[in-house]
Backbone as CSV, one residue per row, in Angstrom:
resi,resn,N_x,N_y,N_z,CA_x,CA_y,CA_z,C_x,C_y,C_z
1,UNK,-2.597,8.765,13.912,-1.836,9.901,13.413,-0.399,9.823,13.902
2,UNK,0.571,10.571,13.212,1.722,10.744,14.166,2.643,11.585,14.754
3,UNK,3.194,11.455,15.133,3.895,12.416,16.030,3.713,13.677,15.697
4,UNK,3.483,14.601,16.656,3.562,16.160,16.840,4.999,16.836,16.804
5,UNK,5.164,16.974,15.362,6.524,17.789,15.502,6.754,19.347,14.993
6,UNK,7.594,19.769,16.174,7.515,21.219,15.829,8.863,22.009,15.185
7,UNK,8.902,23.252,14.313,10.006,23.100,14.352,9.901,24.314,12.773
8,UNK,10.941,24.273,12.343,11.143,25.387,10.845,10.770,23.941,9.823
9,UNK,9.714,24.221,8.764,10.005,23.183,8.080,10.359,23.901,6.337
10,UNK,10.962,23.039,5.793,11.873,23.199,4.310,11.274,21.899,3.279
11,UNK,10.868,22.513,2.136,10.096,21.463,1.191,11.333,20.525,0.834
12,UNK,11.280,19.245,0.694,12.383,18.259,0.454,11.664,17.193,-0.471
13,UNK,10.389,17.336,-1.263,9.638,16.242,-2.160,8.741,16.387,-1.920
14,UNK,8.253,15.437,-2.367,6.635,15.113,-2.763,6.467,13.350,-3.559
15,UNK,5.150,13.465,-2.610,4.385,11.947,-3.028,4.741,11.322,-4.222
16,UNK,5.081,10.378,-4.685,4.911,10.442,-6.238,3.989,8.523,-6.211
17,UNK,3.861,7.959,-5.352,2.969,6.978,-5.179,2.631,6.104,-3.826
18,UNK,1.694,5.978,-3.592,1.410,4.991,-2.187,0.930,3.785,-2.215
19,UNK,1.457,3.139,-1.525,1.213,1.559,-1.845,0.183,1.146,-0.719
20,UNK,-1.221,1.194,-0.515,-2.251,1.409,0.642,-1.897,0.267,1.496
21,UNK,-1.467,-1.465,0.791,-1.475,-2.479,1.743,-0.516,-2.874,2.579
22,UNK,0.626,-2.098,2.130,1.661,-2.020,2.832,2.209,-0.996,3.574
23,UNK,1.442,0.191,3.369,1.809,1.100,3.911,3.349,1.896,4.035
24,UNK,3.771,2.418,2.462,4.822,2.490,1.708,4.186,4.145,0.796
25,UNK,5.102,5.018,0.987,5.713,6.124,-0.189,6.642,5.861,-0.399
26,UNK,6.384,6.571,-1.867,7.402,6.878,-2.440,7.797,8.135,-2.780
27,UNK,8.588,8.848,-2.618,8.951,10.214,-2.303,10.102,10.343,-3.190
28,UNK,9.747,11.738,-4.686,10.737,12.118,-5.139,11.224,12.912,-4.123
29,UNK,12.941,13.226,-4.066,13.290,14.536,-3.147,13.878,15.356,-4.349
30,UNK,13.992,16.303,-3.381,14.539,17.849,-4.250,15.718,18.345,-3.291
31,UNK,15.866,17.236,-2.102,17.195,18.313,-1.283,17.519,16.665,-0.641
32,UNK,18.365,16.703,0.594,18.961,15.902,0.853,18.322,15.366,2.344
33,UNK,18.169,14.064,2.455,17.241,13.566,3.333,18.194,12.232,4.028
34,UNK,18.142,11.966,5.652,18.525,10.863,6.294,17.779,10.200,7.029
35,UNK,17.912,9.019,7.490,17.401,8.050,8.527,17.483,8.883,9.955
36,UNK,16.732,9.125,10.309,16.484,10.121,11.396,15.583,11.711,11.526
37,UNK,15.690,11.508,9.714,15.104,13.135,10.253,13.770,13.258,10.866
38,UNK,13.204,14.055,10.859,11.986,14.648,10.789,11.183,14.943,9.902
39,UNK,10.426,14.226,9.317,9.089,15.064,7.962,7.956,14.877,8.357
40,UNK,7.282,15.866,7.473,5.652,16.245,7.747,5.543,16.441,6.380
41,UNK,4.428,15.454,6.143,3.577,15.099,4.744,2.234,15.554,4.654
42,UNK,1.460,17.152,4.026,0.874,17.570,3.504,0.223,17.773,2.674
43,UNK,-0.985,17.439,2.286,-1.647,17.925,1.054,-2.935,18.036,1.837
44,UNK,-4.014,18.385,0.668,-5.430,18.618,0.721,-6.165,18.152,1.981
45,UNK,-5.812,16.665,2.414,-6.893,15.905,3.217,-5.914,15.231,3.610
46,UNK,-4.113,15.515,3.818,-3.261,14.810,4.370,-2.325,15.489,5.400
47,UNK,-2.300,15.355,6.365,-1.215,15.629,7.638,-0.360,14.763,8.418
48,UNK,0.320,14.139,8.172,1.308,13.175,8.807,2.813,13.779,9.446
49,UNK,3.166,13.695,10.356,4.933,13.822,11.228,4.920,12.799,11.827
50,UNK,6.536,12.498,11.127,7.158,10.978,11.466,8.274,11.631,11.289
51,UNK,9.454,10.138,12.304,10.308,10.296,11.896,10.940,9.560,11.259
52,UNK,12.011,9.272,10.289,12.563,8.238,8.643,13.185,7.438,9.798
53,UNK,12.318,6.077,10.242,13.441,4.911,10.660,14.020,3.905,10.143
54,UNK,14.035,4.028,8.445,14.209,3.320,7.467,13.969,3.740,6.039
55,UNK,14.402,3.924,5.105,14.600,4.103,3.724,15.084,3.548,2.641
56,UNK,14.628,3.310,1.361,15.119,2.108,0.514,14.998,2.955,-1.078
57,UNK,16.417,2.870,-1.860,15.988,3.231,-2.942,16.396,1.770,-3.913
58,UNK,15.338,0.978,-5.040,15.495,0.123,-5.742,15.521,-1.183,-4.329
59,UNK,14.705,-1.059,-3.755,14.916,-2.216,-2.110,15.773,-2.714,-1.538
60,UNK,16.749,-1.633,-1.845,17.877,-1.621,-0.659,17.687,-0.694,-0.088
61,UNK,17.962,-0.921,1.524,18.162,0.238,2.599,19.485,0.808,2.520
62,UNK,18.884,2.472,2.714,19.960,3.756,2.429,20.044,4.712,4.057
63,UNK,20.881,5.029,4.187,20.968,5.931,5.238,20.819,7.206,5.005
64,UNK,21.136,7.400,3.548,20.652,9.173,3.174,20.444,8.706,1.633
65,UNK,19.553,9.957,1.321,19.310,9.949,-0.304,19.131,11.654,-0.498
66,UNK,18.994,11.957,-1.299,19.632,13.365,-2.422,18.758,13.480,-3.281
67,UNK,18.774,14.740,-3.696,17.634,15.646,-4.704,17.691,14.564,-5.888
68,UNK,16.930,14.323,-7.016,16.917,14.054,-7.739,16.699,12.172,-7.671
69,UNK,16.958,11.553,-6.262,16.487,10.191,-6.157,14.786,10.264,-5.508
70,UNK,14.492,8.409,-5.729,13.546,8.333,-5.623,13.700,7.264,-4.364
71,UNK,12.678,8.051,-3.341,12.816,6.801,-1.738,11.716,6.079,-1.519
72,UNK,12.109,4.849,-1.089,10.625,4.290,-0.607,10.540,3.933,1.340
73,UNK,9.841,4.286,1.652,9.676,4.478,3.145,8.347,4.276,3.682
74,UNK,8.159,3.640,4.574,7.159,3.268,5.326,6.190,4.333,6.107
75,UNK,4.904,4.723,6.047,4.468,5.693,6.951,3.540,5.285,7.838
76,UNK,3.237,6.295,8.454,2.123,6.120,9.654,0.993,6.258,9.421
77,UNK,0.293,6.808,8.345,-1.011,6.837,8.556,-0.985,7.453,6.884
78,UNK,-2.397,7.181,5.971,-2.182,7.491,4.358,-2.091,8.637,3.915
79,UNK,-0.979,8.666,2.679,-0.791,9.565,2.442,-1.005,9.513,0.951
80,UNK,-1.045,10.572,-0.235,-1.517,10.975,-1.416,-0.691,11.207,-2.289
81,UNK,-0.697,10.681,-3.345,-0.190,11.370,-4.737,-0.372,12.882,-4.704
82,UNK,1.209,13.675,-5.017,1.017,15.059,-5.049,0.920,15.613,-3.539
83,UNK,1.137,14.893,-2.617,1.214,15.564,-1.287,2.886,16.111,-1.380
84,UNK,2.968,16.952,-0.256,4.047,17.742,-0.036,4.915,17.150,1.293
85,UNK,6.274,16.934,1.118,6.708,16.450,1.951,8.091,17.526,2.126
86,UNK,8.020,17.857,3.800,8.844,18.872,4.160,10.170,18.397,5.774
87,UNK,11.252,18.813,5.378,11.892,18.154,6.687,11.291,19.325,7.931
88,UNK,11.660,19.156,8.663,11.228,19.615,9.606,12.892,19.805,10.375
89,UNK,13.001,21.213,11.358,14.270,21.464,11.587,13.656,21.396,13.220
């Protein structure tokens, strides 16, 4: 599992695919997201907090990405189509 993070959290995307062998989302956002933050990935049978030590949109690495792009990022443990992904303050 990962990290225990506490804190105000704010919806910033959602799942839109997981790649199981590599251990890769892909996360539409709806607000503005950096290399460093804090998120916690939610749904039904999913709970994950990490923090973004890397991000790629089209497989280049980005330091921030914005509502309306699509990120691909590495996680800690699986996560779901349609899960909820929130920054964490």
């Amino acid at each position: 599992m990962g990290v225990l993070i506490m804190g105000e959290k704010k919806p910033i995307g959602a799942i839109t695919h997981y790649f199981t062998k590599i251990g890769v989302a892909v996360i539409e956002l709806s607000g503005k997201l950096s290399v460093g933050d804090s998120i916690s990935i939610e749904g039904a049978t999913t709970d994950v907090s990490q923090k973004i030590g890397s991000m790629q949109i089209d497989h280049k690495p980005v330091k921030t990405a914005g509502k309306g792009q699509s990120i691909g990022m590495k996680v800690v443990d699986r996560v779901r189509e349609g899960d909820d992904v929130f920054l964490v303050k």
